[in-house]
C-alpha positions, 0 to 999 in steps of 0.5 A: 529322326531326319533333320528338318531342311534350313529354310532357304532365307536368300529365296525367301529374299528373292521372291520377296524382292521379285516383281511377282510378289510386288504385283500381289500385295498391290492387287489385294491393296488395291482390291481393299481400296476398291472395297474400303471406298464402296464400304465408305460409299455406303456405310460410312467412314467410320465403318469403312475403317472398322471393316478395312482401312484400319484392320490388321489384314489391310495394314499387314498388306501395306506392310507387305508393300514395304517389304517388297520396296526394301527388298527390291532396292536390296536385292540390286545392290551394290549401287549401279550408275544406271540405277540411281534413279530406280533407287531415289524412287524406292527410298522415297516409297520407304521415306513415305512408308516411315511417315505413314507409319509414324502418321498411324502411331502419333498422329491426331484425327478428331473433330471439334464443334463449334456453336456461334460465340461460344468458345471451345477447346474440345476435340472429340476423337474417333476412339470409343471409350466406357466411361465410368463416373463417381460423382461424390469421390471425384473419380473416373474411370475409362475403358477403350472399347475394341475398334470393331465394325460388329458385336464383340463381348467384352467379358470385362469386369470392373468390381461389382460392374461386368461389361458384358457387351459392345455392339458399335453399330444398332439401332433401337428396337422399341420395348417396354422395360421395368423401371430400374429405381422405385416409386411411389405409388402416387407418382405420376411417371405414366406413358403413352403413344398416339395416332395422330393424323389429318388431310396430310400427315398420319404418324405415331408417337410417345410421350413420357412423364417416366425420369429413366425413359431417357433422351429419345422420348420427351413429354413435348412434341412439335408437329409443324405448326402443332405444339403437343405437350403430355402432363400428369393425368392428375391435373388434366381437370383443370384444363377444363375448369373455366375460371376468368383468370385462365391460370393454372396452380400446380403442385409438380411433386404431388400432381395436384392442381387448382386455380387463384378463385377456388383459392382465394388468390386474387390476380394483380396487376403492375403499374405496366399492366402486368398479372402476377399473383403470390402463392403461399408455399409452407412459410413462404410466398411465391410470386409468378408472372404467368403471362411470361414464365411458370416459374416463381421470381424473386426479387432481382426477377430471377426464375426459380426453375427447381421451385415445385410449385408452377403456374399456367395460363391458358391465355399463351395457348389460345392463339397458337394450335396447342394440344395437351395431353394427359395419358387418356385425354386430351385438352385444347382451345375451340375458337369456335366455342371460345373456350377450352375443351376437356376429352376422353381418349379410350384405349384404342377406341375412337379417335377424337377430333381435334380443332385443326384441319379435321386433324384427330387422335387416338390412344393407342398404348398406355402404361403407368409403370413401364419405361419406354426403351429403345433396345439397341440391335446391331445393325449395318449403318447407312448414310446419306449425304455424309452423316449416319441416317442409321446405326448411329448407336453405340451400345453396351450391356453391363450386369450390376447386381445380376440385373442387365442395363444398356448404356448407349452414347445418346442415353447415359446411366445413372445407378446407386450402387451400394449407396454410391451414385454411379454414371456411365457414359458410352462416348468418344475419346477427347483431346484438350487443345491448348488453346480455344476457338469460337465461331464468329460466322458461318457462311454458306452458299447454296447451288442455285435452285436448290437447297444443296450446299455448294460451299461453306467457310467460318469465321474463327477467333482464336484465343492463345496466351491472352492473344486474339486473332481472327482466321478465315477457314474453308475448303482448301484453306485451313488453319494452322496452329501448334502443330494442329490443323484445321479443315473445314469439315461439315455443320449443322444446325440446332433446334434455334436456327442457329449454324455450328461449324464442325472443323476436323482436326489434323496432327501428322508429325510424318507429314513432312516425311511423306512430303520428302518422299514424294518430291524423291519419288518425283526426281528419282522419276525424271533421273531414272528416265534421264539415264535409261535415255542416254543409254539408250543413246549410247546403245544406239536405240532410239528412244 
């Protein structure tokens, strides 16, 4: 057999270190720059990222760059007079390289929310984690998920838990799904979607009484000035009870419901004119103010929010546009006839009218059993104005006791698993600063004529070591403590009214590295041209 060829290594060093191969890995790095900020144009940061910026591909280019920087500088040597700018400029480049590099390994890119007043040291991290929860044994377990812009399967297995797969972009398909634990047969956890329309608004909507259905369907609704709320069928006729009271007794575990006069419970008053009425509950008394809360009191005036029993007065909801819905009915207040109205709604029949701007509403899918769900499907995100008006999902598939579940960063999981509770949580890796922050003002100023935020600033408290101190943190002025750095980021604001700040957080322990590099990239620039004058001068060209 013949020999193979040696590989000719000098050649490989040459080309390498030769202006061909400098100006390919900057054309692709450039063309992946071109690209990555379409992508982030579009889609987002993060995907961006995922499709670019961080992928191997892109980091391999860099490092191709790096490469042809050594080389170059190499390939010149020994050291030449005439030269010593050339190499002060490509030592910076590698001084630069090495900082970046550092940058990517050790650096800290995060986020950390703050509300107003409320003191915070967590810094939520960009890196997907499934997390998995114990409750009763105290103990946790993390598994990262891959930094991937499309679905992956994962095929992992923790015991009797397969993590089957990752979709890091989705968006919910709405299904009906079958409840995961048992119920009664008496148990009130029905489901419903309505046609709501009038003279200026048409929509759909679900409401749910079901515990699984999860955070993205509630029983309460809000529609402008309309307060919508879905309650237990069971206790629908009470609405329509006319009692001179106007409260409502209601049995939350059983769904039943009766008011003080078919009970004998007489209504009270306070020496300051409040009504309150006792309860008998087994052996005890229960004692409710229902013109301020449903809740049972005690006697330091605490509300028992995990009391059964609740009560309502109809009074609160007679001044306010308040529709309330009990799967195929619907009650409301008629100001017109001065008393509540009890009404049929049929499946997908008629729809009934409704005392407000000849609003009406119609029933349109019912279910007793069935869970409303979101099925996660991948998709590509879109955002708008720097958040994700789409694919904001993160979603994985488990399969426990060969049954799939979805577990997605909006609707965590709650299982028994062979007696033992388990929680899954889809969620962002987290950081614990060694010190808290709370915002103590929020300030933001508006282009003139518009809504559009022109500029906005926080008013930060920092709490270290027993130590307040107070920093002023906006655009171009960040904050500095620890080796972390604060910038002012973006906000938001909760269902109160009230503005959260939202900081992003910074360690780069190259920073002072690419700091170095550049101001030799900067003096290397003016020697080089400095000595390539002279010798021109010497040479008698004019410059």
């Amino acid at each position: 057999m013949k020999k193979l060829d040696k590989i000719d290594w000098g050649k490989i060093e040459r080309f390498i270190g030769s202006l061909k191969f400098a100006v390919i890995v900057i054309s692709l790095f450039t063309l992946g720059m071109i690209v990555g900020t379409f992508l982030e144009s579009y889609y987002g940061t993060d995907f961006a990222n995922r499709t670019i910026y961080k992928t191997i591909p892109f980091i391999l280019i860099q490092f191709g760059m790096l490469l042809s920087i050594v080389y170059a500088a190499v390939l010149r040597l020994p050291p030449k007079r005439r030269l010593y700018g050339f190499y002060t400029i490509h030592s910076g480049l590698i001084i630069i390289g090495i900082g970046s590099l550092i940058t990517y390994v050790a650096g800290i890119d995060g986020q950390i929310t703050l509300a107003p007043n409320e003191p915070n040291r967590q810094v939520i991290l960009t890196k997907d984690i499934l997390k998995i929860t114990y409750p009763t044994e105290g103990k946790q377990i993390t598994n990262n998920l891959p930094f991937t812009a499309f679905p992956v399967s994962l095929n992992d297995k923790y015991e009797n838990i397969a993590i089957k797969d990752y979709i890091p972009f989705a968006e919910g398909k709405f299904v009906w799904s079958e409840p995961i634990n048992r119920y009664p047969e008496n148990a009130q956890v029905h489901s419903s979607k309505y046609h709501f329309k009038n003279a200026f608004a048409e929509q759909d909507f679900y409401l749910t009484l079901h515990p699984e259905a999860g955070n993205d369907f509630q029983s309460s609704f809000s529609m402008g000035p309309l307060s919508i709320t879905y309650y237990p069928e069971k206790i629908a006729h009470c609405f329509n009870t006319d009692n001179s009271s106007k409260i409502i007794i209601w049995n939350t575990q059983t769904a039943e419901c009766y008011t003080p006069e078919e009970k004998s419970i007489s209504v009270k008053m306070t020496s300051s004119k409040n009504r309150f009425i006792i309860v008998p509950n087994n052996n005890s008394f229960l004692t409710f103010f229902p013109d301020y809360s449903p809740y049972p009191m005690d006697l330091k005036l605490q509300s028992d929010e995990n009391s059964i029993i609740r009560v309502f007065s109809k009074k609160l909801f007679e001044d306010k546009p308040s529709l309330f819905l009990f799967g195929n009915k619907a009650a409301f207040y008629s100001k017109d006839e001065h008393k509540w109205k009890l009404v049929d709604l049929f499946l997908k029949g008629k729809p009934a009218i409704l005392p407000w701007m000849n609003a009406e509403i119609s029933l349109t899918e019912h279910q007793e059993r069935l869970v409303p769900y979101n099925l996660p499907i991948s998709t590509i995100p879109i955002q708008k104005n720097g958040s994700l008006i789409k694919g904001d999902l993160r979603a994985i598939k488990l399969e426990i006791m060969e049954r799939e579940y979805w577990v997605t960063n909006y609707s965590p999981l709650s299982l028994l698993i062979q007696g033992k509770k388990v929680i899954f949580e889809v969620t962002k890796e987290s950081l614990t600063l060694p010190f808290e922050l709370a915002l103590t003002e929020f300030k933001m100023d508006k282009d003139p004529g518009t809504n559009n935020p022109s500029s906005y600033e926080s008013f930060i408290k920092l709490f270290s070591d027993g130590i307040t101190t107070s920093h002023h943190v906006f655009m171009n002025n960040p904050m500095k403590k620890s080796g972390y750095t604060f910038y002012q980021a973006s906000y938001s604001q909760d269902a109160q009214g009230q503005y959260n700040s939202t900081l992003a957080v910074n360690v780069d322990q190259g920073r002072p590295l690419k700091y170095l590099g550049s101001l030799m990239l900067v003096f290397g620039a003016i020697w080089h041209y400095n000595l390539n004058k002279k010798n021109k001068k010497k040479s008698g060209v004019m410059p």
